[in-house]
VEXKOL-927437 format. One record per residue (C-alpha): residue in three letters; x, y, z. Coordinates in steps of 0.001 Angstrom, whole numbers, plus 500000, padded with zeros to 6 digits. Last residue first. Layout:
REM VEXKOL-927437
ALAXYZ
...
END
This chain:
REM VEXKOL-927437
UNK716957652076646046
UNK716813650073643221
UNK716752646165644622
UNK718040643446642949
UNK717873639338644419
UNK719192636586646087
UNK723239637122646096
UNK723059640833647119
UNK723070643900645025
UNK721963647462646042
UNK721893649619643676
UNK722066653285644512
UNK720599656227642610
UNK721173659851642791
UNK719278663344641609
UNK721250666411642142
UNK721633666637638742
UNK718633664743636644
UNK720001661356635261
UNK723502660943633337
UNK722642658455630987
UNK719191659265630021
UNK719670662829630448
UNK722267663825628572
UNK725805664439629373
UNK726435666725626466
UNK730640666733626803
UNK731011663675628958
UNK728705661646626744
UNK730129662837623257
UNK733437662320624856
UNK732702658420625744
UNK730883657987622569
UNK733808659366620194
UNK736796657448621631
UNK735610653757622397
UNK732341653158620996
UNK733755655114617256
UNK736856653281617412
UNK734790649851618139
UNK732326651012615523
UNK735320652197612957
UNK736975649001613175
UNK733860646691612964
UNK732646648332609487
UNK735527648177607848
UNK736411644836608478
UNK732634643804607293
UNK734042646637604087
UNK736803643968604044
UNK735080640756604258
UNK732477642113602058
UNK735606643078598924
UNK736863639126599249
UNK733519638019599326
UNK732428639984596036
UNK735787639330594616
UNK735151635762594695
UNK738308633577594624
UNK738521634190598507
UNK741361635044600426
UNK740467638615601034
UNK737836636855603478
UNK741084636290605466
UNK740478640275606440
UNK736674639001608333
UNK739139636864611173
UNK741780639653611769
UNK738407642444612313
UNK736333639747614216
UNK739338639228616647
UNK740260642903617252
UNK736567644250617248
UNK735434641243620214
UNK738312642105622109
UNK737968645548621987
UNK734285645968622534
UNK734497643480625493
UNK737760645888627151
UNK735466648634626573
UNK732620647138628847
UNK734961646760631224
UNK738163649127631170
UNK735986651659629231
UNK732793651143631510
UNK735090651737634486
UNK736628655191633163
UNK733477656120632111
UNK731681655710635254
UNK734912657437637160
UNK734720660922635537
UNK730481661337635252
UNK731088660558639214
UNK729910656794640754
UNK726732657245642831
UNK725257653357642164
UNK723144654992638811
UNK726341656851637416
UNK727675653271637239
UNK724702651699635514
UNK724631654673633263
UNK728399654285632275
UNK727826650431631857
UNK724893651346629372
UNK726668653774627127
UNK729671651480626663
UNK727265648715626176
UNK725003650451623878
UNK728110651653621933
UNK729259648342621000
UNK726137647546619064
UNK725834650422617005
UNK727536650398613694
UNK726163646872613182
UNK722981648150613189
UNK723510650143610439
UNK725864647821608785
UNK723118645255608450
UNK721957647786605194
UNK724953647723603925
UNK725231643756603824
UNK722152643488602663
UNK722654646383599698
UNK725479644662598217
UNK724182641580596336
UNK721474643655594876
UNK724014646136593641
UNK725663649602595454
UNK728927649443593375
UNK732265648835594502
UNK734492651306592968
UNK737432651565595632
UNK736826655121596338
UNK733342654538596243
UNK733152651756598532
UNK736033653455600847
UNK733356656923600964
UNK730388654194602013
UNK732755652266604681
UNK733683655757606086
UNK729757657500605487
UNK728429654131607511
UNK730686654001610822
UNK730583657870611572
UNK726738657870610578
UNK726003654590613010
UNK728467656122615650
UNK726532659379615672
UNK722618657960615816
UNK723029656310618957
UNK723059659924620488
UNK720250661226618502
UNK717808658101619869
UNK718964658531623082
UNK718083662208623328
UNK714443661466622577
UNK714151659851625517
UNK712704656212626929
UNK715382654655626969
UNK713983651218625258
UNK711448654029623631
UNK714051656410622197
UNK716754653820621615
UNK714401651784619437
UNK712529654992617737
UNK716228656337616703
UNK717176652818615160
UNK713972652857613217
UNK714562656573611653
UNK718145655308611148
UNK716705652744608970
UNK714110654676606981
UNK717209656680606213
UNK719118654028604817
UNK715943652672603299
UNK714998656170601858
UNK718656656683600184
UNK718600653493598876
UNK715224653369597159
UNK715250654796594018
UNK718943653792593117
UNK718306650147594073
UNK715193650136592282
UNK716704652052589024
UNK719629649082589306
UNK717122646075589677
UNK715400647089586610
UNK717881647826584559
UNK719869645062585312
UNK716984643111584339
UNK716968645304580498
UNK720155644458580606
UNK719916640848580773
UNK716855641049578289
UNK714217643047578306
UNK713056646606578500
UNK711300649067577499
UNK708313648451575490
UNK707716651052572797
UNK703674652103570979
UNK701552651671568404
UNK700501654201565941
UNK701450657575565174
UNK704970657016566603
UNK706461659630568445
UNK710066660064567882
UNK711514662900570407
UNK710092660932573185
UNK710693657767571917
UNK714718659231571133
UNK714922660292574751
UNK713897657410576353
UNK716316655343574439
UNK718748657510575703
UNK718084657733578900
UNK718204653652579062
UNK721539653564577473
UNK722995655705579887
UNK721365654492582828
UNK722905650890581782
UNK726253652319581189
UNK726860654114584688
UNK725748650697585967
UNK728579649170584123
UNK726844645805582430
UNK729891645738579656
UNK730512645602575902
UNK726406645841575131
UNK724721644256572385
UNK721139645931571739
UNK718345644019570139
UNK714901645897568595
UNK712250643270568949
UNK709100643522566805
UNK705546642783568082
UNK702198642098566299
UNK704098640760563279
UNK701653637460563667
UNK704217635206564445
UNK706590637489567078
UNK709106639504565768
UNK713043639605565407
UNK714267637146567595
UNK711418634522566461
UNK712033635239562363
UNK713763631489561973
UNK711122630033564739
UNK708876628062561819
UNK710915627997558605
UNK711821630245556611
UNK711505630267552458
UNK707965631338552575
UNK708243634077555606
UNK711263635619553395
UNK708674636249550620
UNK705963637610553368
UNK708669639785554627
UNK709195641732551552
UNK705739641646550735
UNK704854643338553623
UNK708200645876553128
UNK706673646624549579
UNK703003647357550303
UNK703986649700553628
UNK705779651729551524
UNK709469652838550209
UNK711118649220550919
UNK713819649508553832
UNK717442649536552346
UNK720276647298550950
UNK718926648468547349
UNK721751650357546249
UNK723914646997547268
UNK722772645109544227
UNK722775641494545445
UNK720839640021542734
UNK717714642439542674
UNK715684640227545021
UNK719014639463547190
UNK719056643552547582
UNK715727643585549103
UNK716017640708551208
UNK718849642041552822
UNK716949645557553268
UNK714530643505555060
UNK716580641749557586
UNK718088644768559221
UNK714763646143559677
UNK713849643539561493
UNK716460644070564378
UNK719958644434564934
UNK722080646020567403
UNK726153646896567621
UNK728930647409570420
UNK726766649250572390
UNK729646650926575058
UNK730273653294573128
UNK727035655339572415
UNK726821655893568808
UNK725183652711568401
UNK721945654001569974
UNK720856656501567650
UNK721629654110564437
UNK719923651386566514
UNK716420653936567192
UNK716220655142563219
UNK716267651342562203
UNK713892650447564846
UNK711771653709563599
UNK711873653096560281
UNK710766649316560422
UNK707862650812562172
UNK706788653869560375
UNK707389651576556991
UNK705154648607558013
UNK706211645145558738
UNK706490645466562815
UNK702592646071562576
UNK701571642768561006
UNK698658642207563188
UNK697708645299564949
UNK695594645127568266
UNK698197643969569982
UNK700300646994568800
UNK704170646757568658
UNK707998648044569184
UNK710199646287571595
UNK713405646675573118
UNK715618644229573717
UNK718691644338576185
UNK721828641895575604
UNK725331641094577549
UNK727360639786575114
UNK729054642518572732
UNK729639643294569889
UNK732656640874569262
UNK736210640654569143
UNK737002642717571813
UNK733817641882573644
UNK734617637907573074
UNK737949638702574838
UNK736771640859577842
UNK734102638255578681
UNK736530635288578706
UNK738878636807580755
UNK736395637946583217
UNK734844634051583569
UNK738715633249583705
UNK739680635191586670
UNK741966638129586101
UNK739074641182587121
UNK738057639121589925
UNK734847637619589791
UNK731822638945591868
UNK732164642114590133
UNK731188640613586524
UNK732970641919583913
UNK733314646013583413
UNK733371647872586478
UNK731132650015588866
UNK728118647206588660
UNK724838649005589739
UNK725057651515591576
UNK728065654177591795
UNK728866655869595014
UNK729927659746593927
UNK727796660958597057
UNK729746658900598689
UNK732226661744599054
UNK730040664189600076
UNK729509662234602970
UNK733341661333603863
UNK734320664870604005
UNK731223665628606573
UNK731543662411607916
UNK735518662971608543
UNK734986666565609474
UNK732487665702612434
UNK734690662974613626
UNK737615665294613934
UNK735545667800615597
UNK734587665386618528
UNK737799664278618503
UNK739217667409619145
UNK737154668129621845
UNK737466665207623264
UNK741127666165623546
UNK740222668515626080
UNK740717665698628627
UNK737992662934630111
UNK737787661079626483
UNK740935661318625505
UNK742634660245629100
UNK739601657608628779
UNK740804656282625082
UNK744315656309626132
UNK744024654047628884
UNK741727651711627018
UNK744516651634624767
UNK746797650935626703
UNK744481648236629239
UNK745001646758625814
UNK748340645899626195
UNK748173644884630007
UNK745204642804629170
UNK747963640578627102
UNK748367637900629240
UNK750412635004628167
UNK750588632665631425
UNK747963629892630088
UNK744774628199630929
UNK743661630162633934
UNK741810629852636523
UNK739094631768638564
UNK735746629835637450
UNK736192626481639511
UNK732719625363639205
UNK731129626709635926
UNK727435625685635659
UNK726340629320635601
UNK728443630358632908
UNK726042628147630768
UNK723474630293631826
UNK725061633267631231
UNK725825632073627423
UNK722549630961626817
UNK720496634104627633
UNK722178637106625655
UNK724263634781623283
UNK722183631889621614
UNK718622632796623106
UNK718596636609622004
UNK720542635984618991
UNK718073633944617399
UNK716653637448616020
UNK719630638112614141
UNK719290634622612277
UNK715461635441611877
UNK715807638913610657
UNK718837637661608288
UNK716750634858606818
UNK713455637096606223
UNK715730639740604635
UNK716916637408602510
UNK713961635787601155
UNK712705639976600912
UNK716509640573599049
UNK715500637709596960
UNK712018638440596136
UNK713186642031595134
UNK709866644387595262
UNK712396646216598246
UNK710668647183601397
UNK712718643676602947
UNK715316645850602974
UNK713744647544605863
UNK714145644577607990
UNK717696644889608223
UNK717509647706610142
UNK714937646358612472
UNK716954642920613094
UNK720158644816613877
UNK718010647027616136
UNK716775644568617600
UNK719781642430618502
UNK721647645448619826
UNK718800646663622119
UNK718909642983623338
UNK722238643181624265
UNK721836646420626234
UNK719076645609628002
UNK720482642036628715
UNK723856643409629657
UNK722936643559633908
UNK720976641015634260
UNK722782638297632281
UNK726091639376633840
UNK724364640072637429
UNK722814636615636894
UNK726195634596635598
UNK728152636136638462
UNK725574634797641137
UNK725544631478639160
UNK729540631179639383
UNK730315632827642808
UNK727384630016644676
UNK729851627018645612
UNK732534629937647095
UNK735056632084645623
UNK734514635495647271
UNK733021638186644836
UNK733989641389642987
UNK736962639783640701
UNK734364637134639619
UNK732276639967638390
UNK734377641240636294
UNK734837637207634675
UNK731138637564634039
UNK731100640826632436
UNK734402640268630171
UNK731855636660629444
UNK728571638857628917
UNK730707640937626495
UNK731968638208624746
UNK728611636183624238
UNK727552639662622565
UNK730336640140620229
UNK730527636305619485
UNK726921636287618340
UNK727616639641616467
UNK730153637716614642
UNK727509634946613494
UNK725546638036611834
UNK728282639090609923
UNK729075635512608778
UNK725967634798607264
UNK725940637979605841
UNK728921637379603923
UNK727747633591603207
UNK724762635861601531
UNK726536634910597635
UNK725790630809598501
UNK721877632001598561
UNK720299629818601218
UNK716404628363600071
UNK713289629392602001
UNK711060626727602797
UNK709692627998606330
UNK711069624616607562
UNK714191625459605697
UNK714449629025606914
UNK713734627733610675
UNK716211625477610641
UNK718844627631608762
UNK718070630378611645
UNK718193627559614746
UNK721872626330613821
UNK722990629283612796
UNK722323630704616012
UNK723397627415618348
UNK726490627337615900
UNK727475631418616873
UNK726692630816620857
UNK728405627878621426
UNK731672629098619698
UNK731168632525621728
UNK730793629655624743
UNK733687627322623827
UNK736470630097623665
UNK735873632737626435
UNK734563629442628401
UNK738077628054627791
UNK739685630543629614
UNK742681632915628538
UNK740754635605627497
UNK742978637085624481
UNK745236633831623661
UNK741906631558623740
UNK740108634558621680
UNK742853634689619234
UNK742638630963619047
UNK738539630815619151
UNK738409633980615922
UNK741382632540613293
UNK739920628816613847
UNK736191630632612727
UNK737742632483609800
UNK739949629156608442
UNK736346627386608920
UNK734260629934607314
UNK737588630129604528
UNK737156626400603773
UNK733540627048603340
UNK734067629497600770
UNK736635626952598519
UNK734201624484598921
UNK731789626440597673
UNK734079627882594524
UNK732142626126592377
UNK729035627384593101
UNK729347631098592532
UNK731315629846589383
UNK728097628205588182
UNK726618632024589109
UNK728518633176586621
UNK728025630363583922
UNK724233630456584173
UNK724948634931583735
UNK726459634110580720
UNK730288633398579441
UNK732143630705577754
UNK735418631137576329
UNK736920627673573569
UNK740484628561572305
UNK741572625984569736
UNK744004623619569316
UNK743796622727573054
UNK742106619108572417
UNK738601620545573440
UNK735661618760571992
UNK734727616532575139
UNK735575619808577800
UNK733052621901575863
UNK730645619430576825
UNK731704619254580113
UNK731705622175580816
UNK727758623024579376
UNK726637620326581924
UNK728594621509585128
UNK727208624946584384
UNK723728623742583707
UNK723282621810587101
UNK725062624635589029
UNK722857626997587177
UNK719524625775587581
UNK716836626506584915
UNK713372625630584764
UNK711990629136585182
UNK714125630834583196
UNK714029628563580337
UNK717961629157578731
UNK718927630796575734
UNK722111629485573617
UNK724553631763571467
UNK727651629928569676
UNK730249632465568439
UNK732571632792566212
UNK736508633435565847
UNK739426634356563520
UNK737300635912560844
UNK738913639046561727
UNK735287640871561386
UNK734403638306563870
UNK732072635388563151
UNK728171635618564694
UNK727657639559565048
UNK730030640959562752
UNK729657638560559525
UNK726484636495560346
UNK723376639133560460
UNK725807641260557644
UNK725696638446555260
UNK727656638465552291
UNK731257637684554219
UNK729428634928555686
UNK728847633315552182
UNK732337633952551088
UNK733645632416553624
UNK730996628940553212
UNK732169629287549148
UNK735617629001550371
UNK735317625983553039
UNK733047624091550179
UNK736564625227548454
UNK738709623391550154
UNK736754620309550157
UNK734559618972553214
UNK731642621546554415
UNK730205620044557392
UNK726988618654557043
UNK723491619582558525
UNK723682622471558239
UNK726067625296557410
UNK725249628231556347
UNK721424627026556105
UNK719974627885552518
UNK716771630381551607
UNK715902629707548529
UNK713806632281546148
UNK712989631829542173
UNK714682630761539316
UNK714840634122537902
UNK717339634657540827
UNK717228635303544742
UNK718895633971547655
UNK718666633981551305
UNK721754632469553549
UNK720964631473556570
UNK721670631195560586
UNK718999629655562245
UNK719636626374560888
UNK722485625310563238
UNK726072625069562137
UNK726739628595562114
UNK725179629354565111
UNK721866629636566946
UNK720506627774569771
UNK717092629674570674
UNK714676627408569293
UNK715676624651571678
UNK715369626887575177
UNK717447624445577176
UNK716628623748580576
UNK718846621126581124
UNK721466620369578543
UNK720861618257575373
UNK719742620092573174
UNK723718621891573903
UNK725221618600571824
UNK724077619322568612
UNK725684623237568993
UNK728195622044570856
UNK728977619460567944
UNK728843621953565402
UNK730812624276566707
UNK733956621193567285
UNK733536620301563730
UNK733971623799562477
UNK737577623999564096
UNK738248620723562650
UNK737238621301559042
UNK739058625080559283
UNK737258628546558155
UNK737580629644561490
UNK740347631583560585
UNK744161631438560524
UNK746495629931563940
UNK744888630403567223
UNK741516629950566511
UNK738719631346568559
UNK735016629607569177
UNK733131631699571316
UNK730314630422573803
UNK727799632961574735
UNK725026631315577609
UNK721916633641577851
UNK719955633814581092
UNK718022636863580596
UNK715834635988578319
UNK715672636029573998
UNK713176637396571950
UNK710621635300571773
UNK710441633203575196
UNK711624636480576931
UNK708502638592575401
UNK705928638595578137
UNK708674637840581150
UNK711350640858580090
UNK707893643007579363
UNK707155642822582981
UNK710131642857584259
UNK711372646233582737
UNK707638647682584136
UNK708652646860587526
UNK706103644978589746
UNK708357641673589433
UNK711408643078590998
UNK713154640020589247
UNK716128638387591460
UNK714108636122592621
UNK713647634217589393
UNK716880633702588878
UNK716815631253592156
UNK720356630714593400
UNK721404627872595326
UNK722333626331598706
UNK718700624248599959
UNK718244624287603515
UNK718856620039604975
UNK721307620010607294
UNK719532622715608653
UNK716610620906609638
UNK718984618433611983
UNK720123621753613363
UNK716305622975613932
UNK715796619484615671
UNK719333619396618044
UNK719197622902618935
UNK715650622766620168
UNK716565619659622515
UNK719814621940623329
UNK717449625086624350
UNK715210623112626343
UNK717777621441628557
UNK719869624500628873
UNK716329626514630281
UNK715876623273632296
UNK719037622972633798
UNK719045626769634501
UNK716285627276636327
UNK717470629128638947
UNK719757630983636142
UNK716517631677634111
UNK714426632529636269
UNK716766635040638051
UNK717577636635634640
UNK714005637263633590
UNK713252638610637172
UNK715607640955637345
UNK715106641994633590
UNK711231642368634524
END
């Protein structure tokens, strides 16, 4: 069938080249037009119980998509006219942005934030500081002196140095875009902002704004990466078709997967450029191995009209088994992420699969084809040759491989995954470090979030809630205030929760303000009669959406609010055990806990996925890779073999994730999971030229010598370029791309190492089956310039 593919399709070659341009041309004028942004939305692993009361109570309590913007003076307090002038115009101004959640901008000069009073003269409940600002000296006093009263305001709103405060605004998570609000929320901060005052803005719309600002920044490096890979493959090969086809081969497969994902309506998330690339470089790998085969070939025959297309046929014929072994079982593995509830990482999954899968036409059956029309194939374009110096290392590698050095390196290798294994057994997920690991630790988005956490509680937010549907005015009862008071004291002794607050910080304010600020009372009334009426008095000086981040309208459902200092994945688990364990250890008689929402409570989510299913998809994904090789070669051996270079390749770049803290999060599981196949690819063809040379007669000694200098001299090539063109990744503003380039660096070195020392002595040492045949038992091929014949 191979035979015959590769005979069609180099007799027909003008219309297979034909075909595939006229395809090129539509799905490219397609991808022109795939949508580059993030969806928040498909980041939620909707079937998890997090998600599910994040998206019933977000509206109420607060979502995930939460904008802090702090206010910070350099010289006194906040207490200044023009300081205050600047909040409240963000705070007027942010109505305006898109996708703002109106009832959730709160600061001191909106009317969220207020002051409750109590005398003989009745109850008033007064706005900080709306709608004017305070003018005289000493409306700036009595405004002090009113925070300094109020422990929802003093600590959680203006800093306990009273040198900063913060503006807090909730997004609609379904309506919101984050370039469009990032832009938007910059350049209102950039009207009031004369540099006599420091203005940080963080939030995960902000983050992801970033993400999108540094595009033309990423695409620079795609085009630095991609001049980096044709000159050192013009200097390495010499020829312009070990240049222009690899090229070919990479923009035909991007080419047809963006098509395809825009026709199929799937968007392009800017933060998969990593993948992106990875799978591009596999379309080099393979075009350069079928060019190494092709010029080989060249070598073998006389120059006459037909030494191009009878070159391109044995190439195509000869490395289309193992090419498309490598193309499926990159598509296979990655298909198991696609197991995940994660709409993105399925989206994703669905790109990658179809980008991989493109592979087959763009490298394995374009590039030959394209040989074919070659017509003076033996030139070349410039004296520096540099074969000589690899042919070194090629050299080496078979005097290790064919000596008793294989032994060693056999051992070596064991050790290293052995060592490297229980290594990665300390890889964190979730985020490893505080700020945002896409960011660099110094950029401003991480700047900004380590200074309002200093001064403040803490920005990133999880809720917890504490109801009973069937109970209107639940959350006002004693057992209920009680326990969200009982579960914040719990929680704030872990660290990293800078502070909480809930209803039952309200009620003991109100208490006290009925009995003229006496702090004795600043606790929860003694029965259920008292705290009701508590709340009903504050209900009649509040007005509709002042009590919405504490408790819904009917008191159904309270909301207990936890302020965390950083998103650490370590910290999340943390927090989540213990909330567990006080519920469990606190039973209520009535009603019931919600766990979680919030930007945490997300995190949460995706983290206990990622954790739950990691280990199963990585294995799930070797289990695939061992049913490819077993049925393409149709042993059970094969599928073992295959197996080493994947481990060897995997436990490194897992032990140098850990080492370097890089946390197993959504945005790093693709590219580990493409790493399995990736770990593969350039042992097929080592494996496969040593079985096509066993099968013409050659000795165990002399196939792997020739499918080292051949095949080999593809695999290191293809490694050396890839590796120096992935490293300028470390370029990039985004630490995430920067860190991806490297483990992609990683990944590449240790495959080629692993294809060029450890699968040559692992075949010489077992010699199994599949490669080596039966003993005594010999093929010959027979080749001629019409047709293949197995004798």
């Amino acid at each position: 069938m191979i035979e015959r593919i590769a005979e069609f399709c180099i007799r027909r070659r003008v219309w297979v080249a034909s075909v595939l341009l006229f395809l090129t041309l539509v799905l490219g004028w397609s991808a022109l037009h795939i949508e580059v942004r993030t969806v928040f939305e498909d980041m939620l692993p909707s079937r998890h119980e997090y998600i599910k009361t994040h998206q019933q109570f977000k509206d109420t309590f607060g979502g995930s998509n939460m904008v802090t913007i702090m206010f910070e003076a350099k010289e006194g307090d906040i207490f200044q006219k023009s300081l205050l002038d600047k909040v409240r115009t963000v705070t007027l101004g942010l109505r305006e942005v898109s996708a703002v959640n109106q009832y959730q901008i709160i600061s001191l000069a909106s009317k969220k934030l207020k002051e409750v009073r109590a005398s003989t003269m009745g109850i008033e409940s007064l706005p900080l500081m709306w709608p004017d600002l305070p003018e005289t000296s000493a409306q700036l006093e009595e405004l002090k002196q009113a925070v300094l009263r109020n422990p929802l305001v003093y600590g959680p709103y203006v800093s306990r140095d009273l040198q900063a405060t913060l503006i807090t605004v909730d997004f609609i998570d379904e309506q919101v875009d984050y370039g469009t609000v990032f832009k938007e929320i910059r350049d209102l901060i950039a009207r009031v902002d004369d540099g006599s005052v420091n203005i940080r803005v963080v939030g995960d719309p902000i983050l992801y704004g970033w993400v999108g600002h540094y595009l033309p920044e990423t695409f620079q490096l795609v085009c630095a990466a991609l001049l980096v890979t044709l000159v050192m493959l013009f200097i390495l090969l010499r020829t312009w078709r070990g240049v222009l086809l690899p090229l070919l081969a990479g923009l035909v497969s991007a080419s047809w997967a963006l098509g395809i994902c825009q026709l199929l309506g799937i968007h392009f998330e800017p933060l998969v450029i990593v993948v992106a690339m990875l799978i591009t470089s596999r379309a080099v790998s393979h075009s350069v191995q079928i060019v190494n085969r092709f010029d080989d070939e060249l070598e073998l025959l006389p120059a006459n009209a037909d030494t191009s297309r009878t070159a391109a046929r044995v190439a195509l014929a000869d490395l289309f088994r193992p090419g498309m072994l490598g193309v499926i079982a990159d598509a296979a593995c990655m298909a198991v992420v696609a197991l995940s509830p994660i709409p993105m990482l399925q989206k994703l999954t669905v790109l990658a699969c179809v980008w991989v899968l493109t592979l087959t036409v763009s490298a394995v059956i374009l590039t030959p084809v394209m040989l074919s029309f070659i017509r003076r194939p033996h030139g070349m374009v410039h004296p520096l040759n540099c074969i000589p110096l690899l042919d070194k290392v090629l050299d080496l590698a078979t005097a290790m491989s064919l000596s008793r050095a294989r032994y060693g390196v056999l051992v070596g290798s064991l050790l290293v995954v052995a060592g490297a294994g229980l290594y990665s057994l300390n890889l964190k997920v979730g985020d490893a470090n505080p700020g945002s690991p896409i960011l660099w630790p110094e950029s401003k988005y991480n700047q900004d979030s380590a200074a309002i956490n200093q001064r403040f509680e803490g920005v990133d937010r999880m809720f917890v809630v504490i109801g009973d549907e069937d109970n209107r005015g639940f959350v006002r009862g004693t057992e209920a205030l009680q326990a969200m008071n009982g579960l914040q004291r719990f929680m704030e002794a872990q660290p990293e929760v800078g502070g909480s607050i809930s209803l039952a910080d309200v009620i003991p304010q109100m208490n006290a303000s009925l009995r003229e600020g006496n702090p004795r009372y600043l606790e929860i009334g003694s029965n259920d009669g008292v705290n009701g009426s508590l709340v009903a008095m504050l209900d009649s000086v509040s007005e509709p959406g002042d009590l919405s981040r504490f408790a819904d309208e009917q008191y159904a459902n309270g909301a207990v609010t936890l302020m965390f200092r950083d998103r650490q994945g370590e910290t999340i688990r943390t927090a989540v055990a213990r909330i567990k364990e006080y519920i469990d250890t606190h039973p209520l008689s009535t009603g019931h806990w919600q766990l979680a929402g919030g930007q945490i409570g997300v995190m949460a989510a995706v983290n206990e996925i990622i954790l739950g299913s990691q280990i199963e998809a990585v294995a799930l994904a070797l289990m695939v890779l061992a049913v490819i090789c077993t049925i393409v070669y149709r042993s059970s051996i094969a599928g073992m073999v295959f197996m080493v270079p994947v481990i060897i390749s995997n436990m490194v770049t897992y032990a140098y994730m850990t080492w370097q803290d890089i946390g197993m999060n959504i945005n790093t599981v693709p590219v580990a999971a493409l790493g399995i196949g990736l770990g593969v690819d350039y042992a097929f063809y080592i494996a496969d030229r040593v079985k096509e040379e066993i099968a013409i007669g050659k000795s165990p000694e002399e196939a792997i010598r020739i499918a080292l200098h051949t095949a080999g001299m593809g695999v290191i090539v293809t490694a050396s370029v890839l590796v120096f063109a992935t490293l300028l990744w470390w370029a990039s503003s985004l630490r995430f791309q920067a860190e991806m380039g490297l483990l992609m660096a990683i990944w590449l070195s240790v495959s080629a190492f692993s294809a060029l020392f450890v699968m040559p002595a692992l075949l010489y040492v077992f010699r199994p089956r599949f490669v080596f045949g039966e003993r005594g038992q010999t093929a010959v091929v027979v080749r001629n310039d019409s047709s293949f014949q197995m004798a």
